[in-house]
Structures are given as C-alpha cells and as structure tokens.
C-alpha positions as CSV (number, residue, x, y, z in Angstrom):
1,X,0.0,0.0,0.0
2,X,1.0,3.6,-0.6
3,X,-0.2,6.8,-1.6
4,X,-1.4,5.9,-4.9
5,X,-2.9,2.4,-4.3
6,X,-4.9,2.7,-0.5
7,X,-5.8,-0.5,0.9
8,X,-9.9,-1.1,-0.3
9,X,-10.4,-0.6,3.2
10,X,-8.7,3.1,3.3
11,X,-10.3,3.5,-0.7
12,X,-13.8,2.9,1.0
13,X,-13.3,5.4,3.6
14,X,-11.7,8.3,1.0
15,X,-14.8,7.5,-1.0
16,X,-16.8,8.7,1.8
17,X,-15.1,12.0,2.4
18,X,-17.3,13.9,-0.8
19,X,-18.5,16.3,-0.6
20,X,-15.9,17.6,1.9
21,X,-12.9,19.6,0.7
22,X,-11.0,19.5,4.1
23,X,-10.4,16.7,5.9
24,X,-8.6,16.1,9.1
25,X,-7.1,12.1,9.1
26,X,-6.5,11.2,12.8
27,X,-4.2,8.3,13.6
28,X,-2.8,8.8,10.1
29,X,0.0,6.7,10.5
30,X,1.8,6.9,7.2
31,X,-0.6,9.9,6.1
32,X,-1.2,8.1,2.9
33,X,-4.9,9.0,3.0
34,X,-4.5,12.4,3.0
35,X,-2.0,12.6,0.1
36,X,-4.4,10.0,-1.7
37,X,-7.2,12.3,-1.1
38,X,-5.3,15.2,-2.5
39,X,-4.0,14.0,-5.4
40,X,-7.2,12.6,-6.5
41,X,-9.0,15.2,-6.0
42,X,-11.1,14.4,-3.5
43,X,-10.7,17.6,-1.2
44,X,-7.8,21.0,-1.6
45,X,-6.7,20.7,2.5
46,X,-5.9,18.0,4.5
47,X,-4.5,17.8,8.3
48,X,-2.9,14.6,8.9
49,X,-2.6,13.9,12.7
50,X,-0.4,11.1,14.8
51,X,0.4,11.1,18.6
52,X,3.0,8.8,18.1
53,X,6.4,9.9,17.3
54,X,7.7,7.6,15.0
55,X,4.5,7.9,12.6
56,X,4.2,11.4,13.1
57,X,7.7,11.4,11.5
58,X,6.7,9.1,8.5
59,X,3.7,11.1,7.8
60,X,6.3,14.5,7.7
61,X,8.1,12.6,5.2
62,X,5.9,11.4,3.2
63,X,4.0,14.2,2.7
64,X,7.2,16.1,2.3
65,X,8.7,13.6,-0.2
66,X,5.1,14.1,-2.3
67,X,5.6,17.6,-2.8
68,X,2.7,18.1,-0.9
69,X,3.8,20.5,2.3
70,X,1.6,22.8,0.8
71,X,-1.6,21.1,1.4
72,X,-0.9,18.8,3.9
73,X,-0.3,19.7,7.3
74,X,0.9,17.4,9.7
75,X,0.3,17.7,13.4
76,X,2.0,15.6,16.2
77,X,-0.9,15.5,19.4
78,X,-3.8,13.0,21.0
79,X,-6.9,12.7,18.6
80,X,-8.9,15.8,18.0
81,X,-6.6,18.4,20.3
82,X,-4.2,19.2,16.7
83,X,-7.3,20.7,16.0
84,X,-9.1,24.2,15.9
85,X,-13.0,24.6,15.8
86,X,-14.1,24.9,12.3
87,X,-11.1,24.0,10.6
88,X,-12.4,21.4,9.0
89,X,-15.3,19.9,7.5
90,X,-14.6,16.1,7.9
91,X,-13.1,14.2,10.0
92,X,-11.9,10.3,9.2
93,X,-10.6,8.2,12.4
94,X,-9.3,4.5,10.7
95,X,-8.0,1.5,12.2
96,X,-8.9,1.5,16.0
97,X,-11.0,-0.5,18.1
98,X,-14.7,1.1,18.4
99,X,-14.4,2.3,21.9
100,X,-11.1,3.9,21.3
101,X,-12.6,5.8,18.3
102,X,-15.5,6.7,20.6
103,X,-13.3,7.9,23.3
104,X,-11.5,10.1,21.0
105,X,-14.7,12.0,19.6
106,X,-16.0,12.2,23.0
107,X,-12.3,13.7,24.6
108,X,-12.3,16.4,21.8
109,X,-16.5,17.3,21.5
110,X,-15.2,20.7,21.8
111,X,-13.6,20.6,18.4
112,X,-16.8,19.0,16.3
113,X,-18.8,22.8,15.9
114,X,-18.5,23.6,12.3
115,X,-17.3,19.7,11.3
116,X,-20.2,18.2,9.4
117,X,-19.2,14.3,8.2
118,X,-17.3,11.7,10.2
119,X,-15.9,8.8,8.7
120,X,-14.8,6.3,11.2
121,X,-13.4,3.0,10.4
122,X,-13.7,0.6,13.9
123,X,-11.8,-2.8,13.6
124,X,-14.1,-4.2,16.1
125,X,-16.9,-2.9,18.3
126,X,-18.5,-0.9,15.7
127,X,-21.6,-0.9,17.5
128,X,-20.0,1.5,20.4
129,X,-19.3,4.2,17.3
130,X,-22.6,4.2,16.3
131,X,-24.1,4.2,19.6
132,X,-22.1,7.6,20.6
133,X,-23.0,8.9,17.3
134,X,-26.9,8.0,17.9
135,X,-26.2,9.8,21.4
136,X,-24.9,12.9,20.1
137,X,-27.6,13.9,17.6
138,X,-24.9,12.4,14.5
139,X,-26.7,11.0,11.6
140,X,-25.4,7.8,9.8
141,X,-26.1,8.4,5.9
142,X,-24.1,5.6,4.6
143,X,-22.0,2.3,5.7
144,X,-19.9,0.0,4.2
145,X,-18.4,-3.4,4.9
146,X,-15.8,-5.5,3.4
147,X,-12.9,-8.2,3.6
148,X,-9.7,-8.0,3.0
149,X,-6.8,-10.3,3.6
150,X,-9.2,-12.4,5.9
151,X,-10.3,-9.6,7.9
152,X,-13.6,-7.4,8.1
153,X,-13.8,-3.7,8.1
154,X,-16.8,-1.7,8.9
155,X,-16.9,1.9,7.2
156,X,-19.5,4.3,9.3
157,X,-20.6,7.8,7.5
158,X,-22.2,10.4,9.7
159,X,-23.1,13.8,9.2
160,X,-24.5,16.2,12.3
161,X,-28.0,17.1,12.7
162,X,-30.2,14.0,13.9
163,X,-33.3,13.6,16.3
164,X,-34.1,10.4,14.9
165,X,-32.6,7.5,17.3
166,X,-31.5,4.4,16.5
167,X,-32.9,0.9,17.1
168,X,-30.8,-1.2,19.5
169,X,-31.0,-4.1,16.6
170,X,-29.7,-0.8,14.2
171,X,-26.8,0.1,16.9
172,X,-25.9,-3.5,16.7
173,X,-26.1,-4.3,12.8
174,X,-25.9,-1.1,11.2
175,X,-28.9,0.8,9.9
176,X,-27.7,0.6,5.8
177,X,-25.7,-2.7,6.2
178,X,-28.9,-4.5,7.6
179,X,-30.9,-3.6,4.4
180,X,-28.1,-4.8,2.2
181,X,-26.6,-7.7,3.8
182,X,-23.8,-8.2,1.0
183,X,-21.9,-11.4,1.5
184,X,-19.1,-9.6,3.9
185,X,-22.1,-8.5,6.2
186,X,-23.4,-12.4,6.0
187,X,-19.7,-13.9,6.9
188,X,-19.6,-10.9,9.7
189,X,-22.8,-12.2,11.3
190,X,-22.0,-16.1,10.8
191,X,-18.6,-16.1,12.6
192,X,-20.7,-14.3,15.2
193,X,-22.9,-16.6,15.7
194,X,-20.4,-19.4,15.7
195,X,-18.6,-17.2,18.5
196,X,-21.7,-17.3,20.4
197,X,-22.6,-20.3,20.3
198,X,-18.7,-21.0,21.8
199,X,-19.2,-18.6,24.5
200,X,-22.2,-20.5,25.6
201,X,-20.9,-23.7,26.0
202,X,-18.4,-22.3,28.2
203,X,-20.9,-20.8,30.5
204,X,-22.7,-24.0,30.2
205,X,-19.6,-25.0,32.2
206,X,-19.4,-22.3,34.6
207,X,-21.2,-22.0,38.5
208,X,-25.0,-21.0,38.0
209,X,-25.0,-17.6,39.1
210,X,-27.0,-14.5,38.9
211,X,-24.3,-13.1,36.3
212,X,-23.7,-16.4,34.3
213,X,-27.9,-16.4,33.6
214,X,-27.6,-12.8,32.4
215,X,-24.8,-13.4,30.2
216,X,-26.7,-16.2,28.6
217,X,-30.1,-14.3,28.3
218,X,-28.2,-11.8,26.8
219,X,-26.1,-14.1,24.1
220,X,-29.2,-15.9,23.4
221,X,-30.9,-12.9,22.5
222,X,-28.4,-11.6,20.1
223,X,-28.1,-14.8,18.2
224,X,-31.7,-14.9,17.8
225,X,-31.6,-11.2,16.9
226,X,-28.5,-12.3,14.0
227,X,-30.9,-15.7,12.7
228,X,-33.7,-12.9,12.3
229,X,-31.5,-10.7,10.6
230,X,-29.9,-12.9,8.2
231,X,-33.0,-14.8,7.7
232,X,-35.2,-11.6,6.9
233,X,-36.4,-11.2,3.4
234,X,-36.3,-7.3,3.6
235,X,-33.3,-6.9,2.3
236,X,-31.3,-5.4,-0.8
237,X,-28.9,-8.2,-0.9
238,X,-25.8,-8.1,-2.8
C-alpha cells in the first residue's frame, strides 16, 4: 500500500469524504490517505494527525517527499486536540477499536462545531461508534463493509444534525448494512454466531450464578436477533 494504491479498506473510507474539501485524518499513521485524497481530487486541504512519534515522523516525510507541504499539514498530538474549531469539514478516524474511536470524539467534542461528516473506520466494536453517534444527535447516511486479507472492516458515515434514534438491533447491525446484507455483512454475522454459540458452552460449564444467567439471556438474544437478521427477506442483498 502507498499513496497511490490505499488499501480497499482506506479507498472505501476516501470514498466517503465527498462532498468535503478538508479533511482532518487522525491516527494517520503513514498519512497516505490524506496525500491519496489530494491527489485525486477528492478535497484541496488535508490535516494529517499522529500522537506517536515515530509515525508522526513518517507522515512528515511522506507528505514532504510528495511535494505536498503545501496542502498537507501534519500535526504531532492526541486525537482531535491538533485541531481548531471549524477548521475542517470532515473528519476520518481509521483503524482503531470502536471504543477507542469513541473515546476520541468524545475527549475532543469541543472541536466537532462547524465539522459536518465523520468517517470512522472501527476494527471491532463498531456498535459503540454508532451508539455515541446515535447519542450525540450524528446521523449515519451511509455504511460500508468489506474483507480483505481475511479480515472485516466496517466503514460508518455520519453527518451532524439527527433527532431520529436508532434501534438497538440498528446500533448492533448497522442501519444501511442491515438492508443490504452483502456477502461480507453475512460472513460478519456467521462467525458471530459461531462465537456465540462457543461462549455459551463455556458458560454452560461455569457455577450458575445470577451473572452467568444474564450473560446467557443476553447471548441468546443476540443470536436470535442475528438468525432474524440474516433470515429476513427485507433486504437489498448483494
């Protein structure tokens, strides 16, 4: 991967920037999205940002080593604080767990006024993303999911300005990816189940306890939530 050939996981988040033109990339590691996004096209400003020292230096290179100082700035600092309000329109967060993602947006709240889409890209727990988006009146417009290399990626896009609130079933699947249930959604939602049903027959094993029923109830439910789900006909499958 590099600046000119993204991952399809990073390509499916760039996608999602439009109709942005500045962006702000946080945890940009390499910052090849932001000098992807600029050379295509996609938006005229980026602000790549990395806490880590080592990456922050890459990302100074890299953007340094594409001629692209002049459109790229990259800022060494913890998730939204290399940013001032209203100095950009999008913000994409790639590559961390859900929670962390969360924690992030909800550390540097300050900083969201005048931002109107977040792309976020959880590798797992994507149902804490959207359930602080749901919580802080963020609208998801669009989703994504995909495999690559064995793994799968969930791609949330949210834009501000929302009363409506999510279903927990929504929270848990996705509002889009449950009407479309492509075969990466299907694989997602079968390997969960399989997990379940692994988790249960450990408990099966454990002391009967007040906690040990709960955890079941609450398993049980959600597989019964993914066999309706899966096994729904309302769907634009792909």
């Amino acid at each position: 991967m590099n600046s000119n050939q993204l991952s399809e996981r990073l390509e499916t988040v760039a996608s999602f920037i439009h109709p942005a033109v500045t962006f702000a990339d946080i945890g940009s590691d390499h910052a090849y999205l932001p000098c992807y996004a600029v050379k295509k096209g996609i938006v005229t400003r980026a602000i790549a940002g990395e806490v880590v020292e080592g990456p922050f230096q890459s990302a100074k290179r890299q953007v340094a080593s594409e001629g692209l100082s002049g459109h790229i700035d990259v800022r060494k600092g913890s998730g939204l604080e290399v940013l001032e309000p209203g100095e950009v329109e999008c913000i994409t967060i790639a590559g961390m767990g859900g929670p962390l993602i969360s924690s992030i947006l909800a550390d540097g709240v300050e900083k969201l006024p005048g931002v109107k889409k977040l792309v976020l890209q959880p590798n797992i727990a994507a149902h804490s993303v959207r359930s602080w988006l749901d919580e802080n009146g963020w609208a998801i417009e669009d989703e994504a999911i995909l495999e690559e290399d064995g793994q799968l990626y969930e791609v949330i896009s949210a834009v501000y300005g929302s009363n409506r609130k999510l279903t927990e079933k929504e929270i848990y699947f996705g509002p889009i990816l449950i009407k479309r249930q492509n075969h990466a959604f299907r694989l997602k939602w079968q390997r969960e189940f399989e997990q379940i049903n692994y988790v249960l027959r450990q408990l099966s094993d454990a002391r009967d306890s007040e906690g040990t029923a709960r955890k079941k109830k609450e398993l049980m439910q959600k597989q019964q939530w993914i066999k309706d789900v899966i096994n729904s006909e309302n769907t634009e499958r792909s």
